[in-house]
C-alpha positions as CSV (number, residue, x, y, z in Angstrom):
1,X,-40.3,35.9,27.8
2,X,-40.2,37.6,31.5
3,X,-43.3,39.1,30.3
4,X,-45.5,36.4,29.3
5,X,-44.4,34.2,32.0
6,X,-45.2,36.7,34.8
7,X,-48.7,36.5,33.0
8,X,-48.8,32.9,33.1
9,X,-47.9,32.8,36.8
10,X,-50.8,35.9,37.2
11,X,-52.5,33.3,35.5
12,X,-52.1,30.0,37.5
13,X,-52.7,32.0,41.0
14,X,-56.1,33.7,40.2
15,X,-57.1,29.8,39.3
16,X,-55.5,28.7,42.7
17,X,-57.6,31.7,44.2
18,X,-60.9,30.5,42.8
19,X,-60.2,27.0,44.0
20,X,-59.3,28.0,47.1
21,X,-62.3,30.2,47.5
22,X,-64.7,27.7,46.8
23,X,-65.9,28.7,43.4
24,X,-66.4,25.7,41.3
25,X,-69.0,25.1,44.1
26,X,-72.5,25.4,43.1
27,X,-73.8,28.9,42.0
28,X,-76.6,30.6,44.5
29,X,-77.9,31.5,41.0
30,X,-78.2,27.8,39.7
31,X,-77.9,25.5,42.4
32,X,-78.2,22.7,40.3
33,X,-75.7,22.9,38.0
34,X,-72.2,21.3,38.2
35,X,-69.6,23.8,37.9
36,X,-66.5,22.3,35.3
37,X,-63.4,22.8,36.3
38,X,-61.6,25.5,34.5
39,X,-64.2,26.0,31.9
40,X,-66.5,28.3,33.9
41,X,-64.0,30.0,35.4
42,X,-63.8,34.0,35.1
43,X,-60.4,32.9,33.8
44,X,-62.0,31.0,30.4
45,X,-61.3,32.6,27.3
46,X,-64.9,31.1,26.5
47,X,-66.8,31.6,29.8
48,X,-70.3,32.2,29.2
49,X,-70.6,31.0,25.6
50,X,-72.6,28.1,24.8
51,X,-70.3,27.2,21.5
52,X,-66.3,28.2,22.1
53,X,-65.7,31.7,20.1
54,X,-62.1,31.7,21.1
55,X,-59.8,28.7,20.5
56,X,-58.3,26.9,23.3
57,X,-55.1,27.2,22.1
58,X,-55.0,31.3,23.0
59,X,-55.6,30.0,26.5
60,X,-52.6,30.2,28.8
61,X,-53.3,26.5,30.1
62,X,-52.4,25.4,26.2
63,X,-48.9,24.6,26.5
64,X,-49.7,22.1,29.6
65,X,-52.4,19.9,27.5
66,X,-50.9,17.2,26.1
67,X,-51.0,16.8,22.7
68,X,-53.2,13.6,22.8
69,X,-55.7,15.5,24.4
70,X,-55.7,19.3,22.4
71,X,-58.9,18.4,20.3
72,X,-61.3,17.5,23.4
73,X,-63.8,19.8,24.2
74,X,-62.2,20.8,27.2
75,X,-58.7,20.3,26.7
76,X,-57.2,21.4,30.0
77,X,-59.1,19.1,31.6
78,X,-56.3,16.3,30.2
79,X,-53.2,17.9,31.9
80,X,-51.6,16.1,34.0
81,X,-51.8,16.8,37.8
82,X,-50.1,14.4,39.5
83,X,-46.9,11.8,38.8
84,X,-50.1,8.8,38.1
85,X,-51.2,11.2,35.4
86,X,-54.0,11.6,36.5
87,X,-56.3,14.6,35.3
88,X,-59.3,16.7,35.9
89,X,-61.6,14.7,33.2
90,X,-59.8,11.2,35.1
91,X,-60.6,11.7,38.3
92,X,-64.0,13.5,37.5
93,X,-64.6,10.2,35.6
94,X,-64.1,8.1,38.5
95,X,-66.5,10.7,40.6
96,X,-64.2,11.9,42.5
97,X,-64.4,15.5,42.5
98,X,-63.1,16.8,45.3
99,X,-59.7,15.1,45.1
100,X,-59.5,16.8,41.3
101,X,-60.1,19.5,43.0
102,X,-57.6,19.0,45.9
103,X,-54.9,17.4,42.7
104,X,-55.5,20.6,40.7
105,X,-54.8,22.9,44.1
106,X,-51.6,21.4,44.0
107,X,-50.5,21.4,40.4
108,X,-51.1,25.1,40.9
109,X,-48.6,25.1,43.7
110,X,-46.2,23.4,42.0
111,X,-46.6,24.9,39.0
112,X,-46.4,28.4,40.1
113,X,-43.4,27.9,42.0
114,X,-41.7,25.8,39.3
115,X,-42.7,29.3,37.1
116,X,-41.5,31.7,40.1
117,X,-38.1,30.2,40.5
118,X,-37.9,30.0,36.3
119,X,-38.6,33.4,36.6
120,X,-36.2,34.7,39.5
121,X,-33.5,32.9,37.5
122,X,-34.1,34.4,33.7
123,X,-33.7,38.2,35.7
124,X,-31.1,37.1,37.8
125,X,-29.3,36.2,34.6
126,X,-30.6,39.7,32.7
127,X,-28.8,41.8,35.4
């Protein structure tokens, strides 16, 4: 388990990196094209293929979607990010993308620490 969730947490903090970075910005490359949220991310199991060759559920965001929401196209854009519930797809519904942005920033925080402490305690316990 330590294993996997250090991986998860290596995960969660290259996302927070690439948020923090700017780079679901617009590309120099194309301009016009509206970066999504997780889905073009160098993270993305799928990144770069027009039609999904790897299944979402291989992805290390899985166990976050809620199961409503594990059919949609892009799935981990239905986890919650906040106590309203509120999600990626939600809030970019409403056209508000920076504060999905700034909701998803800090799920990672919270997230990762939640994970980091988890993870402190399960070796604490092994030794």
């Amino acid at each position: 388990m330590p294993a996997d969730l250090k991986d998860t947490i290596e995960y969660l903090k290259l996302e927070r990196g690439i948020l923090r970075d700017g780079g679901y910005g617009a590309s120099v490359h194309t301009p016009r094209k509206v970066e999504r949220i997780f889905r073009d991310s160098i993270s993305c199991l799928n990144l770069g293929e027009e039609v999904k060759k790897h299944p979402c559920s291989e992805c290390k965001l899985w166990d976050y979607v809620p199961a409503e929401h594990k059919e949609e196209d892009i799935p981990c854009h239905y986890i919650p990010l906040n106590a309203q519930g509120e999600s990626v797809a939600s809030l970019e519904e409403k056209g508000d993308r920076s504060r999905a942005e700034e909701e998803l920033l800090n799920w990672l925080d919270s997230t990762i620490q939640q994970l980091e402490e988890k993870l402190a305690h399960e070796e604490s316990a092994r030794v």
